[in-house]
DRENFI-390519 format. One record per residue: residue number from 1; residue in one letter; y, x, z of N, C-alpha, C in turn. Coordinates in steps of 0.05 Angstrom, whole numbers, plus 5000, padded with zeros to 4 digits. Layout:
// DRENFI-390519
NUM_A_Y_X_Z_Y_X_Z_Y_X_Z
...
END
This chain:
// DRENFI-390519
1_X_5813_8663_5615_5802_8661_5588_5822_8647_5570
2_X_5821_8650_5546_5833_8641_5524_5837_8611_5512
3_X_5856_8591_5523_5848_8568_5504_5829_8567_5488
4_X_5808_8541_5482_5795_8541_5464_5805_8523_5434
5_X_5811_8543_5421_5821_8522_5393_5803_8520_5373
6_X_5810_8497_5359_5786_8481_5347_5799_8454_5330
7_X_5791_8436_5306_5804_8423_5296_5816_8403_5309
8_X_5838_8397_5306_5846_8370_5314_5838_8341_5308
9_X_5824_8325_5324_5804_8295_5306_5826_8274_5308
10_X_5832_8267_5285_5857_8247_5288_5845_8216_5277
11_X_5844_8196_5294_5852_8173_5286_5867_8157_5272
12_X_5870_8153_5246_5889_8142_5228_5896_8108_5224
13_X_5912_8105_5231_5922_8076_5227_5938_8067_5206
14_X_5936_8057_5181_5951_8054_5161_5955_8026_5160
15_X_5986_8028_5157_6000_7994_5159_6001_7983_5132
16_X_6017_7964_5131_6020_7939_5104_6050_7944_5098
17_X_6057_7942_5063_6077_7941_5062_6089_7950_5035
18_X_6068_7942_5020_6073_7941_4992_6068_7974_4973
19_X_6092_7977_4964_6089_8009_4945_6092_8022_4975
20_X_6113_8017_4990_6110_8038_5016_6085_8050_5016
21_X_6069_8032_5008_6042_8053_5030_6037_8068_5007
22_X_6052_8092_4990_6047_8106_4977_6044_8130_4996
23_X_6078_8118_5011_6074_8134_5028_6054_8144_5053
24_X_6027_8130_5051_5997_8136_5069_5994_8166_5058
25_X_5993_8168_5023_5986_8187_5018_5991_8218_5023
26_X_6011_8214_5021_6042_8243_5040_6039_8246_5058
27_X_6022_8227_5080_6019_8235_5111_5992_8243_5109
28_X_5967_8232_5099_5947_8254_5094_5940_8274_5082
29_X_5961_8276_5058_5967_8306_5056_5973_8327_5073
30_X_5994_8308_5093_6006_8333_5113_5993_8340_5132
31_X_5970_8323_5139_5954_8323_5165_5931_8346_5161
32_X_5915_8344_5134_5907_8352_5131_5907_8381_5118
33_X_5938_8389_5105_5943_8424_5099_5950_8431_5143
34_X_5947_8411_5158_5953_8418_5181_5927_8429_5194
35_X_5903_8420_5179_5872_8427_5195_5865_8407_5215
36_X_5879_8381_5210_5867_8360_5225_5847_8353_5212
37_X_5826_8336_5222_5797_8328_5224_5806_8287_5221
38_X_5810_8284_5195_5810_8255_5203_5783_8241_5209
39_X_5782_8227_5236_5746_8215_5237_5745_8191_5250
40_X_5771_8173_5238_5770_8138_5233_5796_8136_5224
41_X_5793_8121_5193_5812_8103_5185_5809_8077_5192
42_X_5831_8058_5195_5836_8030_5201_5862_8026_5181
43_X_5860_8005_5163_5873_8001_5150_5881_7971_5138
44_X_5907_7956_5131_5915_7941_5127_5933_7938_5094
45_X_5925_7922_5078_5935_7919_5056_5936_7939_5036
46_X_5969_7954_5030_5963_7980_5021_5948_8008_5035
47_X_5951_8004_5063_5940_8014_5081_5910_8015_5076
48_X_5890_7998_5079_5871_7989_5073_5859_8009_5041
49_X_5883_7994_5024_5877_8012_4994_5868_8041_4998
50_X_5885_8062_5013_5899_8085_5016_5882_8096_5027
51_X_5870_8083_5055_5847_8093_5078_5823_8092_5064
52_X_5826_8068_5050_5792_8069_5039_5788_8084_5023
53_X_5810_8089_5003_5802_8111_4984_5797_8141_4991
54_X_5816_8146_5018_5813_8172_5021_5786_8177_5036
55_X_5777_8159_5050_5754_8150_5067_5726_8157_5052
56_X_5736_8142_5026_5708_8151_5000_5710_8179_4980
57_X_5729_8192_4989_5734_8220_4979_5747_8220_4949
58_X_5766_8192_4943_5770_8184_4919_5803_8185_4910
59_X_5817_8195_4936_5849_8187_4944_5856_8209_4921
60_X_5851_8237_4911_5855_8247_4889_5851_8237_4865
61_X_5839_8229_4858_5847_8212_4824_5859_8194_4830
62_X_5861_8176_4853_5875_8155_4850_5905_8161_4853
63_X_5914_8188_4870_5938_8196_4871_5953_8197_4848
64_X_5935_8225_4826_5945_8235_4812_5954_8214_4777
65_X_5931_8188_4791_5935_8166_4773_5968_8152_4774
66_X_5967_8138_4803_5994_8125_4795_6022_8130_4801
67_X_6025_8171_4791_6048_8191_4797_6054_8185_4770
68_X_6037_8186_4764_6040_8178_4721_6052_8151_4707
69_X_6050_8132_4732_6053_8103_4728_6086_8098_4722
70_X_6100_8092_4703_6128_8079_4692_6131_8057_4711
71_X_6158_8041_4701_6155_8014_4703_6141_7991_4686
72_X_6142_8005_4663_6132_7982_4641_6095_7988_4641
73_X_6087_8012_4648_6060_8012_4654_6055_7994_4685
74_X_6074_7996_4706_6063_7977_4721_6061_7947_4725
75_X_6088_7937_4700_6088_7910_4695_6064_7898_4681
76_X_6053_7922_4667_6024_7916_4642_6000_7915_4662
77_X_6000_7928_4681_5974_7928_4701_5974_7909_4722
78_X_5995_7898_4726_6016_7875_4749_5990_7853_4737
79_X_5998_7849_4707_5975_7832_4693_5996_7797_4710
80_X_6016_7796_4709_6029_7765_4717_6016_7742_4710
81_X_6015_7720_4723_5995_7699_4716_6018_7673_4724
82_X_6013_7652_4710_6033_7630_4722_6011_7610_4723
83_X_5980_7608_4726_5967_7598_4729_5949_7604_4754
84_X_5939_7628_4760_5930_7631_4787_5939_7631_4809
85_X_5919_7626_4827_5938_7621_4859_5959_7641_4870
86_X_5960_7663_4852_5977_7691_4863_5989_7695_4838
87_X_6022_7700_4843_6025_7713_4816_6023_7731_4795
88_X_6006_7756_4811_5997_7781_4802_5965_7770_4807
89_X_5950_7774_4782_5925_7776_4778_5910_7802_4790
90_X_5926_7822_4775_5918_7851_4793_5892_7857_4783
91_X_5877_7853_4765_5848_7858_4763_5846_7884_4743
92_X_5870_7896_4737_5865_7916_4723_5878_7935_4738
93_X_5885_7943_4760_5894_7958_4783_5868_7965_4793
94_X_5855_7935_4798_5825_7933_4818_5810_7947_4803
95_X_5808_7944_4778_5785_7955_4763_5786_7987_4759
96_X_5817_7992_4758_5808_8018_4764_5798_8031_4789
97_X_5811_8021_4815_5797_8026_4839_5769_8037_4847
98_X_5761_8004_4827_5727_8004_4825_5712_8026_4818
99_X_5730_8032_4792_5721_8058_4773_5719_8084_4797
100_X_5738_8089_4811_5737_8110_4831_5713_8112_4856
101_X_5711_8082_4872_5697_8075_4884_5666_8075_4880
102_X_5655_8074_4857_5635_8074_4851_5618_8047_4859
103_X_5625_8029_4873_5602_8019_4891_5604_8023_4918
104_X_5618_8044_4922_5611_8053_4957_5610_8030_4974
105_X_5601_8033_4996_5595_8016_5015_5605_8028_5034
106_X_5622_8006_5053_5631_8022_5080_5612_8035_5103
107_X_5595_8030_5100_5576_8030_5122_5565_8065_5117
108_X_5568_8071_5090_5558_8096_5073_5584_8118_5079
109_X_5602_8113_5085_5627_8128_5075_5623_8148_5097
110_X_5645_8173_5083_5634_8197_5109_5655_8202_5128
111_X_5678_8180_5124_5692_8178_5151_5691_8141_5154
112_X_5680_8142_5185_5675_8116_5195_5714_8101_5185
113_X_5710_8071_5173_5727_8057_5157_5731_8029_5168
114_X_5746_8015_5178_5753_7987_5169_5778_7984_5168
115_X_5775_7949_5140_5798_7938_5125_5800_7913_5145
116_X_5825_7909_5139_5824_7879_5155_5848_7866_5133
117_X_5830_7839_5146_5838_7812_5125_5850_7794_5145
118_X_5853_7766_5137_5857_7753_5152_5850_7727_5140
119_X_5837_7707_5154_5816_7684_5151_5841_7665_5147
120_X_5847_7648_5132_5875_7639_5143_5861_7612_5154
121_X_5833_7595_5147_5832_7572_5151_5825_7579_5186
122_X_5809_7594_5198_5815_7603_5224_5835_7609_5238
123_X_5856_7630_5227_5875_7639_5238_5879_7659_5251
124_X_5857_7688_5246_5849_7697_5256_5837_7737_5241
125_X_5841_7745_5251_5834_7775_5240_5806_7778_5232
126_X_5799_7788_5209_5769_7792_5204_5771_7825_5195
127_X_5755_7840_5215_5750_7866_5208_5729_7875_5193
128_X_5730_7890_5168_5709_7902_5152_5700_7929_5156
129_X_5676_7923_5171_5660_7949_5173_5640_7961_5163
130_X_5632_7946_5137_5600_7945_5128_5602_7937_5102
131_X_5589_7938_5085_5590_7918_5064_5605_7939_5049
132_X_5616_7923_5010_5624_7932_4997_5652_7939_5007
133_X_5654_7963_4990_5682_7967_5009_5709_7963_4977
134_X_5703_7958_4951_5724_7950_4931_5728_7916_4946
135_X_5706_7897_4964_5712_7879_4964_5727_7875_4987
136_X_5722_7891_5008_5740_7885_5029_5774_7893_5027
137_X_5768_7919_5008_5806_7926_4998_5814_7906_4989
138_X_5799_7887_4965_5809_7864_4953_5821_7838_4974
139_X_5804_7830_5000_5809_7812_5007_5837_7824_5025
140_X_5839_7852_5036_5864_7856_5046_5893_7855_5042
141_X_5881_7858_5016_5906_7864_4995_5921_7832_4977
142_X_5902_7813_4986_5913_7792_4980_5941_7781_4989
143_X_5961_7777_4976_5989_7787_5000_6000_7749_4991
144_X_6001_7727_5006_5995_7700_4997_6027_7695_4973
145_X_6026_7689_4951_6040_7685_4934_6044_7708_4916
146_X_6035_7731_4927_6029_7743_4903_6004_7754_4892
147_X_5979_7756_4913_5950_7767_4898_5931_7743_4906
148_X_5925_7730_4901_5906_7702_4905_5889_7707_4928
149_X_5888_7692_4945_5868_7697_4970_5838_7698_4962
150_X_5813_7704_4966_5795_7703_4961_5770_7691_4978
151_X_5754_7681_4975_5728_7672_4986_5703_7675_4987
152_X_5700_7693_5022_5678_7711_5027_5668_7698_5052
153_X_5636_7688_5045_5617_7676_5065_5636_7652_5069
154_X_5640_7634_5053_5653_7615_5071_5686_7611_5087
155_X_5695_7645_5080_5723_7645_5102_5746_7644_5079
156_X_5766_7632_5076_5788_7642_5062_5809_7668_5064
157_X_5810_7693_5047_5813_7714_5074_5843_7716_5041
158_X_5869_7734_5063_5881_7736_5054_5895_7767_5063
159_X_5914_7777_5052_5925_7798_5073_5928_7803_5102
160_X_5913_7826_5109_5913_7830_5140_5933_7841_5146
161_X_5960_7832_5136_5983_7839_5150_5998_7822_5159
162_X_5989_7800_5146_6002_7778_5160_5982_7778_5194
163_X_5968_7778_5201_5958_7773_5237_5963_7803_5249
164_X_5958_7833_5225_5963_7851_5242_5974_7875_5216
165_X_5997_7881_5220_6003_7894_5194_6001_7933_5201
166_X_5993_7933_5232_5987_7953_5239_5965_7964_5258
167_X_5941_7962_5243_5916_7957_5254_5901_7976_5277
168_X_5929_7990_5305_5912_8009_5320_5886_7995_5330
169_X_5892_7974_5334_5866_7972_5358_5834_7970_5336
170_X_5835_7974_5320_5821_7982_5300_5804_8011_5306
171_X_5815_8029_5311_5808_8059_5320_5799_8066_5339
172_X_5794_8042_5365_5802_8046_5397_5772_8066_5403
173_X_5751_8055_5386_5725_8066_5388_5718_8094_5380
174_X_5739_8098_5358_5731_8132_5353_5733_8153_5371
175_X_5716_8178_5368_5721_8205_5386_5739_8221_5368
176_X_5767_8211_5376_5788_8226_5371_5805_8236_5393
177_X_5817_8262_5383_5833_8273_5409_5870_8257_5405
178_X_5873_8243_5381_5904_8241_5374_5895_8212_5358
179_X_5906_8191_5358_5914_8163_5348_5943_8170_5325
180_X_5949_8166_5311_5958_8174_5288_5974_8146_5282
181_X_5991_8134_5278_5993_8099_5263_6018_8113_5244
182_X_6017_8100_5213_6043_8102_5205_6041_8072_5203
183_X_6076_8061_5205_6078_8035_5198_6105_8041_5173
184_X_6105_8010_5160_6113_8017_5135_6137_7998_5144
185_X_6155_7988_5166_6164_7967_5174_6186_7980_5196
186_X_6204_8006_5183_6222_8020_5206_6253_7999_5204
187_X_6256_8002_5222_6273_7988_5230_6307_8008_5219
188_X_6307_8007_5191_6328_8011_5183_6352_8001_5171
189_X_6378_7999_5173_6397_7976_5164_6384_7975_5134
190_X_6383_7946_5127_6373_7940_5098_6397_7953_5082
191_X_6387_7948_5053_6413_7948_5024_6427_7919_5030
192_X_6445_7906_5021_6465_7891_5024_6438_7865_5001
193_X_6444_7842_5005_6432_7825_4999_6439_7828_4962
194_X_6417_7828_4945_6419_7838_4917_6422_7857_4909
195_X_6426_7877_4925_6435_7909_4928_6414_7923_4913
196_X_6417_7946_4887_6396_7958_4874_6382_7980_4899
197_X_6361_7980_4887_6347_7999_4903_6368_8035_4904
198_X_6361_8050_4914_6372_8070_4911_6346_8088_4895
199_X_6363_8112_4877_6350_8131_4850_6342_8142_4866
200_X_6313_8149_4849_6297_8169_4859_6308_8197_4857
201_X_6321_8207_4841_6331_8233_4842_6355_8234_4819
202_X_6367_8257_4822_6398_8256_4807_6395_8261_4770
203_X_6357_8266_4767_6353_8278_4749_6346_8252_4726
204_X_6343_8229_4737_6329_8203_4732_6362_8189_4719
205_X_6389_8202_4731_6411_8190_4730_6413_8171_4706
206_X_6401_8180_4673_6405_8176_4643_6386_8158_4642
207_X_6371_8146_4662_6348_8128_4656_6352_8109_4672
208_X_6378_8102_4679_6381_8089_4706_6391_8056_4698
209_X_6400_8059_4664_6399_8029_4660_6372_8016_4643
210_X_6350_8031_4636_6327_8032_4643_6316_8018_4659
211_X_6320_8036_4680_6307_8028_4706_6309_7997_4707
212_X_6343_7992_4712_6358_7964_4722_6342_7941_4710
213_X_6338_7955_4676_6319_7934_4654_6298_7919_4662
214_X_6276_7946_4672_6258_7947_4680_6252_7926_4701
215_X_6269_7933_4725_6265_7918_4748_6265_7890_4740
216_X_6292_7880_4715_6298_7852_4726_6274_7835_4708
217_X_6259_7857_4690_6239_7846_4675_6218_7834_4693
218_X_6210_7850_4712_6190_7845_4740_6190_7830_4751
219_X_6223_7827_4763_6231_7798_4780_6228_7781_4759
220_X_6234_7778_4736_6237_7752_4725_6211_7750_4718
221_X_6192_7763_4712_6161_7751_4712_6155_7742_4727
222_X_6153_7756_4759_6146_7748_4778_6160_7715_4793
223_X_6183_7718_4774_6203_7681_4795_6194_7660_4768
224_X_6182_7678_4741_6173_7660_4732_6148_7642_4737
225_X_6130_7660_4745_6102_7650_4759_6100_7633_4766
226_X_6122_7641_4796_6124_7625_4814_6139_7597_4815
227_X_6169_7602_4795_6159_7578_4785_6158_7552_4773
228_X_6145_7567_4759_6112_7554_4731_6102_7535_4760
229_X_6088_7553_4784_6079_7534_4791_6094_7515_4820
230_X_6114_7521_4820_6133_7501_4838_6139_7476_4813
231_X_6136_7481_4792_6141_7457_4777_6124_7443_4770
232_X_6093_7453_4773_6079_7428_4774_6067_7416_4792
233_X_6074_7441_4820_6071_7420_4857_6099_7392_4846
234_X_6116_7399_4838_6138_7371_4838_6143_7360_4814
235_X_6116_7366_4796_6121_7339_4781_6132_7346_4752
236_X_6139_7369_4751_6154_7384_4722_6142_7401_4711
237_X_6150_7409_4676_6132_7421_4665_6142_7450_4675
238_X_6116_7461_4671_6121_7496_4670_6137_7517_4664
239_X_6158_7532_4669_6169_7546_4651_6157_7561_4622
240_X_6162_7551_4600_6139_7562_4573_6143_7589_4572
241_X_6176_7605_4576_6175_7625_4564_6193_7642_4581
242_X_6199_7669_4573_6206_7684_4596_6250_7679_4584
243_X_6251_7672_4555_6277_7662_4548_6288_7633_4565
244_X_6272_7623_4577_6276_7592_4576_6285_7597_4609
245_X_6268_7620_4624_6279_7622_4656_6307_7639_4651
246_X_6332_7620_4650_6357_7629_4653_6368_7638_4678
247_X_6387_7648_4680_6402_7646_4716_6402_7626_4722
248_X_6418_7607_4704_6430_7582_4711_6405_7560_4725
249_X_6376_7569_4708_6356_7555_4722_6349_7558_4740
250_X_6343_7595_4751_6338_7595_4768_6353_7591_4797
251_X_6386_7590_4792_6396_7588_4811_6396_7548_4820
252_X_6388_7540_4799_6378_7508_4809_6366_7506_4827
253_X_6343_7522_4832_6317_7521_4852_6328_7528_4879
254_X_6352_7539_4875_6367_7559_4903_6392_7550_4914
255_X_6403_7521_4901_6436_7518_4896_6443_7520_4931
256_X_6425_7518_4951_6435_7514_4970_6439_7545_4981
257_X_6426_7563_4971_6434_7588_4982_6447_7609_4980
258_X_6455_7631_4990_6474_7647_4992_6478_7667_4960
259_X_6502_7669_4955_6501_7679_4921_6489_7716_4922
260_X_6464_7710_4903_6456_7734_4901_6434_7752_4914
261_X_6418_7713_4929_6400_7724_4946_6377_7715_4924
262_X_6353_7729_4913_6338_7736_4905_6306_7723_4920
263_X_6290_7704_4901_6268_7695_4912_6256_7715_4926
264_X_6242_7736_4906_6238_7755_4915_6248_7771_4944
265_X_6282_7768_4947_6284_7773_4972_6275_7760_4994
266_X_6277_7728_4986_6266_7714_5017_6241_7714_5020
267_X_6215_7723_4992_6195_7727_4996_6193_7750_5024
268_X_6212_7761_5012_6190_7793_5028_6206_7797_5053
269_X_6233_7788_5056_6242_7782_5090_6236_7769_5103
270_X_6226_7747_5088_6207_7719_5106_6185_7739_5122
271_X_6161_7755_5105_6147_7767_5115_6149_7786_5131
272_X_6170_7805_5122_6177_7827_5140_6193_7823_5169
273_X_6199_7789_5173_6214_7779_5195_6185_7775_5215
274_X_6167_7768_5200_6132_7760_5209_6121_7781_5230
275_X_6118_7798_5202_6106_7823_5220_6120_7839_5233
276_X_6149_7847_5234_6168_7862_5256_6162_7844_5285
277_X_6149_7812_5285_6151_7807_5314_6125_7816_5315
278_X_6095_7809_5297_6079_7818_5310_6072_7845_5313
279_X_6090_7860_5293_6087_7897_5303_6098_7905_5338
280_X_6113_7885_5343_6120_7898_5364_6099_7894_5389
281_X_6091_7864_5384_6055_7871_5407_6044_7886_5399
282_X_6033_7901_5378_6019_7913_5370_6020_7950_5388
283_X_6043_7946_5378_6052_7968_5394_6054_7971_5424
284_X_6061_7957_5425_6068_7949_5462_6032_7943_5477
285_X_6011_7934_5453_5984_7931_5460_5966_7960_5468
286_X_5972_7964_5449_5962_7991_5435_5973_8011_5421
287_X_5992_8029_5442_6009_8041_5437_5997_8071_5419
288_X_6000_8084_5395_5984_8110_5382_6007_8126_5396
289_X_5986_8155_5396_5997_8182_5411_6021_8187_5388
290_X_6025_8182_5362_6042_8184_5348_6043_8160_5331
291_X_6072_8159_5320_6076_8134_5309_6105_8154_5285
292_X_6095_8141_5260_6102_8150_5233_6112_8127_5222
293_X_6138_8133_5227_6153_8107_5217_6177_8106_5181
294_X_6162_8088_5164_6173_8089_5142_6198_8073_5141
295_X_6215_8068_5127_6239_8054_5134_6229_8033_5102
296_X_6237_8005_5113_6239_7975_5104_6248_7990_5082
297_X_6272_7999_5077_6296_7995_5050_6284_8024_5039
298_X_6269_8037_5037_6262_8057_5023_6252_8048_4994
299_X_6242_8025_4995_6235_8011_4968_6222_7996_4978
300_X_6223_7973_4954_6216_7944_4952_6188_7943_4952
301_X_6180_7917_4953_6147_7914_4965_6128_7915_4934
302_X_6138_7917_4911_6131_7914_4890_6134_7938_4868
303_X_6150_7958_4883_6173_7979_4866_6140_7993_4860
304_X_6116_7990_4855_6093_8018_4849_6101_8032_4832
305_X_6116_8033_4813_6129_8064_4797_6135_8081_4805
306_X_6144_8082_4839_6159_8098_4857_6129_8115_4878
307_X_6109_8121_4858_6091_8135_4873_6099_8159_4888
308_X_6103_8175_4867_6116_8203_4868_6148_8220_4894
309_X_6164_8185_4889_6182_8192_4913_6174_8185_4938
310_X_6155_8166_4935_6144_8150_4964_6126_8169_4981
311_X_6110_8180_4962_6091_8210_4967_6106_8228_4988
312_X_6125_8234_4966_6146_8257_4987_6161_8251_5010
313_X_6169_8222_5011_6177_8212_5029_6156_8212_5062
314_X_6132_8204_5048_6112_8209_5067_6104_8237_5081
315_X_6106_8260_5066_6107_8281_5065_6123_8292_5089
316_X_6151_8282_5081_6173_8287_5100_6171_8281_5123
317_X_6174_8255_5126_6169_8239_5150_6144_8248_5178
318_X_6126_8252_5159_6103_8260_5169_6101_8294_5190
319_X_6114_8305_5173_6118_8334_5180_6139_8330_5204
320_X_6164_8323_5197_6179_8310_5218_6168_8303_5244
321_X_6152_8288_5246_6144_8267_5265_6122_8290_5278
322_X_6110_8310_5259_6081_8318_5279_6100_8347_5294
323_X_6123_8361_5279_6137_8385_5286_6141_8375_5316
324_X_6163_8343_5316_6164_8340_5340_6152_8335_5361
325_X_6130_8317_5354_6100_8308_5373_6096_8334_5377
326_X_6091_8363_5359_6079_8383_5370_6095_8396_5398
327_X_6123_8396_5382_6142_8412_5412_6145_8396_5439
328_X_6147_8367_5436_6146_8353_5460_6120_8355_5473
329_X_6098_8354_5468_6068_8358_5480_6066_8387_5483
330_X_6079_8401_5485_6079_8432_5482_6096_8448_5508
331_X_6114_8423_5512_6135_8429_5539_6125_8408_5555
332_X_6098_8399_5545_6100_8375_5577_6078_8397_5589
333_X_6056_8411_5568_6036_8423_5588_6049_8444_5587
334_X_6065_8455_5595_6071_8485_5589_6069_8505_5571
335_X_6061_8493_5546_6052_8507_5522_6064_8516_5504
336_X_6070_8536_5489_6090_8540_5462_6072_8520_5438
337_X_6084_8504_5421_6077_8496_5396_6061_8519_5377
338_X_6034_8514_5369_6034_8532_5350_6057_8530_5317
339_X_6054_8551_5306_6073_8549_5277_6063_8535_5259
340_X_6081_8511_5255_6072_8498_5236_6062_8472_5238
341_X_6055_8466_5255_6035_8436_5258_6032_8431_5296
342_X_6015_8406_5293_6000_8398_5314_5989_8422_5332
343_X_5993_8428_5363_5983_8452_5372_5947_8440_5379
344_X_5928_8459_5388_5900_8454_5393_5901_8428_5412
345_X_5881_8412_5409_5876_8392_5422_5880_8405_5449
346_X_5868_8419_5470_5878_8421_5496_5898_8422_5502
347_X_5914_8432_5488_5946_8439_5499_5965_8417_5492
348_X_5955_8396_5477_5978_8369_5465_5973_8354_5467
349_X_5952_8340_5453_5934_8307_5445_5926_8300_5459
350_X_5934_8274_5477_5923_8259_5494_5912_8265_5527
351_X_5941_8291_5537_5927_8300_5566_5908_8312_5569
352_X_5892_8328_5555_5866_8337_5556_5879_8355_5568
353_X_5849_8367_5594_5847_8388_5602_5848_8420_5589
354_X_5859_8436_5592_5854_8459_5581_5832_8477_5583
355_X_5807_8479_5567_5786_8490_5569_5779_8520_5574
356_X_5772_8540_5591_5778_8556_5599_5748_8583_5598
END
């Protein structure tokens, strides 16, 4: 008798890692022009954002929203604060969320969902399975120094990428035939320390000192924030204005370090040094039937203007990764790949018997 083919039920694991996880969106694009069945997201930070939205059937407006997004529209929604515990306020990002979300509740959603946070006065992973689901994206997404931690029942919960920035064991419970993880944390030689990001395309070339503008506008909000408030943990007034944070000042705060290394950079290597050790238990714990790997230097943890290349990037990657998962699972049972995608669950995903 004939194989029995039938959709593929994929387990989705979405990691942490700033604008990267634009790239979430490009891999469930691809999964699904493939006729996979997604039927559990688990998700972390942007991950978290990305799953939940697609989770609540909302990842289309929110896509098509921030492909539209500039840099100076994302510095205006950034909403910078040199008074809150995070330097991005973010409540006009959130609010649009909300607007999409409606209210949903995870417990309601029509693909089973959890966000994970992390408790910091515990020390410890808190998974969201129930409840509002704009508040559990909020507490994931808290990334410490830049989105303010928040306080739910008593716990201080902050980004769940700091305890797990790639949440398989999150999924272990679903009836899926394939475990799915992208992580946003590939192990690629970085840009050179201060090094510009690389252009999105050759067509962007005339907008490219723009861009440069753009960026250093961002950083310098963001090192202003920060600090506004390193100066009044030690005793000094605030930075008043965005003229008054010079080089010369900021390189005061740094005299001991290497020329051209960027707060901003030791922010986000500090973290990305974090989670590369604990991705690798993660993996080594709970290993997914496929693993979708975005590369570190594709863009910065803050670059969100870069929807549209990060998309495609995801796109790529994604297709990449399932062409080959399909042909290798295809020569281990004896099977030809079908064209195009992932072959039928019997013949690839997870050893299954071939039904007859």
């Amino acid at each position: 008798m004939e194989l029995v083919a039938q959709r593929t039920r994929v387990a989705l694991a979405l990691g942490s890692g700033g604008a990267r996880g634009y790239a979430h969106i490009g891999v469930i694009e691809v999964l699904e022009a493939r006729g996979c069945e997604i039927v559990s997201i688990s998700g972390t930070s942007m991950g978290a954002l990305i799953g939940g939205l697609h989770a609540a059937g909302g990842l289309g407006p929110y896509s098509e929203w921030v492909r539209d997004l500039g840099q100076r529209d994302v510095l205006r929604l950034l909403d910078l604060s040199t008074k809150a515990p995070g330097a991005i306020r973010a409540e006009r990002i959130l609010a649009k969320v909300n607007e999409i979300l409606a209210g949903a509740l995870i417990e309601d959603l029509p693909i089973p969902f959890t966000a994970v946070a992390t408790d910091l006065r515990a020390r410890r992973e808190v998974w969201f399975q129930e409840g509002p689901l704009d508040a559990a994206i909020r507490a994931s997404i808290a990334l410490p120094g830049f989105i303010a931690p928040v306080m739910m029942h008593g716990r201080l919960l902050a980004d769940g990428g700091l305890l797990n920035p790639l949440p398989i064991a999150a999924t272990a419970a679903a009836r899926a035939d394939v475990t799915v993880a992208v992580s946003l944390s590939g192990q690629q030689a970085p840009p050179a320390v201060g090094a510009s990001v690389r252009r999105t395309s050759a067509a962007e070339d005339g907008s490219q000192g723009l861009r440069r503008t753009s960026t250093q506008v961002l950083d310098r909000q963001v090192i202003r924030a920060l600090a506004a408030r390193l100066g009044r943990l030690r005793g000094t007034a605030p930075v008043a204005s965005d003229d008054e944070l010079t080089d010369e000042a900021v390189e005061e705060l740094f005299e001991a370090l290497p020329a051209g290394l960027r707060l901003l950079d030791v922010m986000e290597m500090s973290l990305e040094a974090l989670q590369t050790v604990v991705m690798r238990y993660t993996l080594a714990g709970h290993p997914p039937d496929l693993l979708i790997t975005v590369p570190k230097a594709s863009c910065r943890t803050l670059d969100f203007h870069r929807a549209e290349e990060m998309i495609d990037l995801g796109r790529r990657l994604a297709t990449e990764a399932l062409d080959g998962h399909a042909a290798s699972s295809a020569m281990d049972h004896g099977f030809r790949p079908e064209p195009g995608g992932l072959p039928g669950k019997v013949a690839s995903l997870g050893g299954s018997a071939p039904t007859r």
